[in-house]
C-alpha positions in Angstrom: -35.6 36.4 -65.2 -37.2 34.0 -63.1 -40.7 34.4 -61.6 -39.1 33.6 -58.2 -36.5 36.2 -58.9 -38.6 38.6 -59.9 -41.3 38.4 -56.8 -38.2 38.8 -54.9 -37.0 41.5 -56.3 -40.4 43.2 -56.4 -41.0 42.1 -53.0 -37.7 44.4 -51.6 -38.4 47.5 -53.7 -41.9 47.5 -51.4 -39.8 46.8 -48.7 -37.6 49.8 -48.9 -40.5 52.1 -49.9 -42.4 51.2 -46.2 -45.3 49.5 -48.4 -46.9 46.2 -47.1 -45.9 43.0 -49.5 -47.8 41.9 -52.2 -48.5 38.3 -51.2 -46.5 39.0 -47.9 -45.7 37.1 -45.2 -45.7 38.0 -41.3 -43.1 37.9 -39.1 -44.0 36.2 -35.3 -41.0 37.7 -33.2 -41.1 36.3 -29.5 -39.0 38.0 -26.8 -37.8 34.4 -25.3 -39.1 32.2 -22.7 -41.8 31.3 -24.6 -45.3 29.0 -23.3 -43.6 28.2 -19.7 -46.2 25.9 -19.3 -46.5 22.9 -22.0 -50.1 22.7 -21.2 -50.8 26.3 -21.5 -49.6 27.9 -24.3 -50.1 30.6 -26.0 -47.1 32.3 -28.4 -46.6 28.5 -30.2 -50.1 27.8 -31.1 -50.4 31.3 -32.5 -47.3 30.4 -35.0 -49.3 27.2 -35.9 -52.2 29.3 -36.7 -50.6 31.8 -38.6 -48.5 28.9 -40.7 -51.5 27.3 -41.5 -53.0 25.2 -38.1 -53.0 21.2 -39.2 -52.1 22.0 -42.6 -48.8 24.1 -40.8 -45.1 22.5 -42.4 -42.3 24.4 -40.4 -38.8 24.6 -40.8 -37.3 24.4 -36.8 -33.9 26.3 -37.4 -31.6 25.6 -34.4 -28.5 26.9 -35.9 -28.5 29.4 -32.7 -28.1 26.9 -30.1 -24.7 25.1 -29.1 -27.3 22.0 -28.9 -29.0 21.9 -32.1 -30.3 18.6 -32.4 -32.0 18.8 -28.8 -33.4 22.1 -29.3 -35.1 20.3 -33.1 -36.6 17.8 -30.8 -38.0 20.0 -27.8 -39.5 22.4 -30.6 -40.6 19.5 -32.4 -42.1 17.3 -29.7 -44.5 21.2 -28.8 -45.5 21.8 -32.2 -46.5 17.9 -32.6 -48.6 18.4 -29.5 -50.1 21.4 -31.2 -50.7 19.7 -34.1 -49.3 20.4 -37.5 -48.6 18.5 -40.6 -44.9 18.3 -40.8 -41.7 19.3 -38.9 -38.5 20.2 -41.0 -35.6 19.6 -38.9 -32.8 22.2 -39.4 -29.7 21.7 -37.3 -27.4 24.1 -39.2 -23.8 23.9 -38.4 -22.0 24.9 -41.1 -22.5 27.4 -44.4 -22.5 24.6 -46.7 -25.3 22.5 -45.1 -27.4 26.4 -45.8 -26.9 25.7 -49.5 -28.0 22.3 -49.6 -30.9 22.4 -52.6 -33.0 19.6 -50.2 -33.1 22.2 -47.3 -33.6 25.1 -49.9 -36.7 23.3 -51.5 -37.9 22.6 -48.0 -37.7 26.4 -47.4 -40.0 26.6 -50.8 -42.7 24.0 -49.4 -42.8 25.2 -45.5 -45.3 27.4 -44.5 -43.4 28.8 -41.4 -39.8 28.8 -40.7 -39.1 29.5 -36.8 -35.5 30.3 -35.4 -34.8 29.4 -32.0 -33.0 30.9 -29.1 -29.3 30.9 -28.0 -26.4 32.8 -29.6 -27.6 35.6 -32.3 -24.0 35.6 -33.9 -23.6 32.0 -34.4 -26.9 32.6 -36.3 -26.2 35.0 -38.8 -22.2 33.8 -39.2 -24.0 29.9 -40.5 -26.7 31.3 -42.4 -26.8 34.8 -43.5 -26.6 35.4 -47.4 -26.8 31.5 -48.0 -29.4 30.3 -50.3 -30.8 29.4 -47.3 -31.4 32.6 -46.1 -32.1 34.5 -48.8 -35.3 31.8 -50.2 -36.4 32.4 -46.5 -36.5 36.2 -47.7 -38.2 36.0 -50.7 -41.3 34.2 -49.5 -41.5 36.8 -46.7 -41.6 39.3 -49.0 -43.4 38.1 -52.0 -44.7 34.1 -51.3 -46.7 34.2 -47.8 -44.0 32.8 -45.5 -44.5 33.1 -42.0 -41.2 33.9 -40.0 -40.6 33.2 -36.3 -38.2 33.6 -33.9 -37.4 33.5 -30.0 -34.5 35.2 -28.0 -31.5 35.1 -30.4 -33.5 34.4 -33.1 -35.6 37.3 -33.0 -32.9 40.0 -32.1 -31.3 38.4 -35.5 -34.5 39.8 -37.7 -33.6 43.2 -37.8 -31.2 45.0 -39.7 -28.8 45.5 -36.9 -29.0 43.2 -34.1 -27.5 44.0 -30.2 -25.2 40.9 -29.2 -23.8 41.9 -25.8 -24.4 44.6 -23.2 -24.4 45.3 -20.1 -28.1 45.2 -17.4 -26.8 47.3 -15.1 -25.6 50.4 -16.9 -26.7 53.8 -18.1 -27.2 55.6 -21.1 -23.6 54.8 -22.8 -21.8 53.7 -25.7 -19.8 51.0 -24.1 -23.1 49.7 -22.6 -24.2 48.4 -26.1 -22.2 45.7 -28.8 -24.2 45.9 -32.1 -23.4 43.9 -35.1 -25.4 43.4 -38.7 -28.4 41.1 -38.5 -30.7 39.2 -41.0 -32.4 42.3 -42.2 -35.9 40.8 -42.3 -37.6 43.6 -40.5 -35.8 46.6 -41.6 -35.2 50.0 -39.7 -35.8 48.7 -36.3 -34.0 47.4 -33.6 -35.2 44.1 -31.3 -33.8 43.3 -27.7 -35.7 40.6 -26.1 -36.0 39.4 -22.3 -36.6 42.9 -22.0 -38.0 44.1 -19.0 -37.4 40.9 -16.8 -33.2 41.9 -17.2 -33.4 45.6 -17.4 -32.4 46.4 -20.7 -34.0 50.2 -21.1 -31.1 51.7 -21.0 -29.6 49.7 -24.5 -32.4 51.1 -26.2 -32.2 54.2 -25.8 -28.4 53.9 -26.6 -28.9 53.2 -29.9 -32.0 55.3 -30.5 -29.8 58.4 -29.4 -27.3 57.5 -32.1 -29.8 57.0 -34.7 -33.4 58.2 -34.2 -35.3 57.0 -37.2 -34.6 53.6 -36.3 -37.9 51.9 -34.0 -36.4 50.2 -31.1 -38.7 47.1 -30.2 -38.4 45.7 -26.1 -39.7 42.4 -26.1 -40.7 40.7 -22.8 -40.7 36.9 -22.0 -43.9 35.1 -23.0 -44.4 37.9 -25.1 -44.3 38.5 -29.0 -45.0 40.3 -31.8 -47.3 39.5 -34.7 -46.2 42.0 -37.8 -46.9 43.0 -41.4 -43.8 44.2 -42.6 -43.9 47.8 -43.2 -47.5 47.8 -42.0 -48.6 47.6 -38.4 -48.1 44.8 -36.0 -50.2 43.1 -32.5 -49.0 42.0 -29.1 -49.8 38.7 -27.7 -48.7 37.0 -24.7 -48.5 37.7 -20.9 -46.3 40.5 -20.8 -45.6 44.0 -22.8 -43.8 45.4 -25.7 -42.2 48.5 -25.5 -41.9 51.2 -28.4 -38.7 53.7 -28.4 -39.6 56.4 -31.5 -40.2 60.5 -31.6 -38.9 62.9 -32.8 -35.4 63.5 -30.6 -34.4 67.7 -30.6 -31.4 67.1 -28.7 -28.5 64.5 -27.9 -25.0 64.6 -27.5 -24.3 61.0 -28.9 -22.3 62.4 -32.0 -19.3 64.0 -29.4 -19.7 62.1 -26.4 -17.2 59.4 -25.9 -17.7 55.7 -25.4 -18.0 56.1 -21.6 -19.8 59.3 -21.4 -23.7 59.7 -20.5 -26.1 60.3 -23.7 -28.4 63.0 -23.2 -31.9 62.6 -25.3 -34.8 64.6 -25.2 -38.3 64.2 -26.3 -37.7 60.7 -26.9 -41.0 58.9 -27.0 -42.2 55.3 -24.9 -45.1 53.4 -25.6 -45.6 50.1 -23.2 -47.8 48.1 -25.4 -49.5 44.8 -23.6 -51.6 42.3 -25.3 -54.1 42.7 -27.9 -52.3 46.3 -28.5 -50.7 47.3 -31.5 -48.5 49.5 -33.3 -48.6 51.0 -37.0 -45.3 51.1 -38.6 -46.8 53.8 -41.3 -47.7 56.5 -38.8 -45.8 55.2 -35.4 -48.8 55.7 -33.3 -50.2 52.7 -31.0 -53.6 50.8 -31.5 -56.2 50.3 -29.1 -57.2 46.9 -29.1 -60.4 47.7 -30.9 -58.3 48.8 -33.7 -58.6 52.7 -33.2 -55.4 54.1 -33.6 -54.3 56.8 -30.5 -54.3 60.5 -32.5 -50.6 62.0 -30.5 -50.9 64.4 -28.1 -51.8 68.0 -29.1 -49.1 70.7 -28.7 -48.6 72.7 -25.6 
C-alpha cells in the first residue's frame, strides 16, 4: 500500500472518529462577497497566510462559475497583489480534465487550493470523486493542505450542501433543495450570504430533520478558519451563526412538504470576529480563547 494511500486512509478513520488530523490541514470557508475593497482586505490575505504567505502555491478552482477563465484571472490578479509564489490556474469544465495527472500533481505541490463562487452543483457534478478531488482530500486530512472556498464553493464542503431555496419563507420542507456535497467538513451544513438574504429559516429546516448535524450561517466578508473535527475562528466584518442543541420536540418526521416545522430548544449562537466555536464540545469561544461553560439548568 502506498504511503499516500495509507495517510489517506488514516487521515478518514480520524475523521469519522471527530479527532483532529495528524498532519492536518484547515479548511478557510468564506460566506461570499469576499474583500469588497481591493485595497482593504482581509479574508484573502488570511488564505495567503495560512497557505504559506510568499512561499503560498494555490490551485484557483473556477469550475463553479459559468465564466471560469475570468474568475482564474480576477482571483489571480488579488492573490498576486497579495503576494504569493505561484497561481495554478484550474478552469474545470469537464470530468476528464479532473483526472488529468499534470493537475493532480499540481494538487500534490499546492499549498492551498481555493474554490470560487457561482453554481455549487456544477461544482460537485465536474469534480466530485475525480482524482482531482479526492488528492484534494487526502492532503486535508493527512498532508497539511489548506482548503478554501467562497459562496458556492463553500456550501459544496460539507457533506450535504443546500442548492436552492427560498428567502422569503418559513420553517418548511419545500423551502429547502439539498443535494450531496464534497464531504470535506463532515456533519455540518453551510449556507452562505447568510444574513444579508435571510436565510434563518433554511437552517433550521434541515436542523429539524436531522439534529446532530451543525448548521453553519455564513455572512458576506465573513469566514471561517477550521480544524477539522477540532474547533474553528471567525474573521471578517460580519458574523457566523451556529444552529446545534439538543431538540426535545419537532414534527418534521409527519409533517408534509408544505406544513410548518415545529422545533423546540433549538440552540443559536451569533458568532462575530475573533470568536470561535469548538466542534468537540459545541460551545463558543471567547476571543481570549476561554470557552463559554452552557447555561446551568432551571
Amino acid at each position: 500500500m502506498s504511503d499516500e494511500l495509507t495517510r489517506g486512509i488514516e487521515g478518514q478513520m480520524r475523521t469519522e472518529r471527530n479527532e483532529p488530523p495528524e498532519r492536518g490541514g484547515r479548511l478557510l470557508v468564506i460566506g461570499g462577497a469576499e474583500d469588497p475593497d481591493p485595497d482593504d482586505m482581509t479574508v484573502l490575505p488570511h488564505l495567503v497566510q495560512m497557505a504559506g504567505g510568499k512561499n503560498a502555491r494555490i490551485i484557483i478552482c473556477s469550475s463553479p462559475s459559468e465564466n471560469p477563465e475570468e474568475k482564474v484571472d480576477t482571483y489571480g490578479e488579488l492573490f498576486e497583489k497579495i503576494g504569493v509564489a505561484e497561481v495554478i490556474p484550474a478552469p474545470i469544465t469537464g470530468r476528464h480534465e479532473a483526472e488529468q495527472p499534470d493537475l493532480v500533481d499540481a494538487v500534490r505541490r499546492a499549498t492551498a487550493v481555493f474554490f470560487t463562487g457561482g453554481d455549487q452543483l456544477r461544482l460537485t457534478a465536474l469534480i466530485a470523486g475525480t482524482e482531482f478531488c479526492e488528492t484534494i482530500r487526502s492532503r486535508l486530512y493527512g498532508d497539511g493542505l489548506v482548503v478554501a472556498g467562497t459562496s458556492a464553493g463553500a456550501a459544496a464542503m460539507s457533506s450535504v450542501m443546500i442548492i436552492g431555496g427560498t428567502n422569503e419563507g418559513t420553517v418548511r420542507r419545500e423551502d429547502v433543495s439539498l443535494a450531496p456535497g464534497l464531504g470535506y467538513w463532515r456533519d455540518t451544513v453551510v449556507d452562505t450570504h447568510f444574513n444579508q438574504r435571510g436565510r434563518v429559516s433554511r437552517l433550521l429546516t434541515i436542523f429539524a430533520h436531522n439534529p446532530q448535524v451543525l448548521g453553519i450561517g455564513i455572512d458576506e466578508n465573513t469566514a471561517i478558519d477550521l480544524v477539522p473535527g477540532d474547533r474553528f475562528t471567525v474573521l471578517g466584518a460580519g458574523a457566523v451563526m451556529v444552529f446545534n442543541g439538543r431538540v426535545t420536540h419537532t414534527n418534521a418526521p409527519d409533517a408534509s412538504d408544505d406544513q410548518t416545522l415545529a422545533i423546540t430548544d433549538s440552540v443559536l449562537h451569533t458568532l462575530p470576529s475573533g470568536y470561535g466555536f469548538n466542534l468537540r464540545t459545541k460551545r463558543p469561544i471567547l476571543p481570549d480563547g476561554e470557552e463559554i461553560p452552557p447555561a446551568p439548568p432551571h
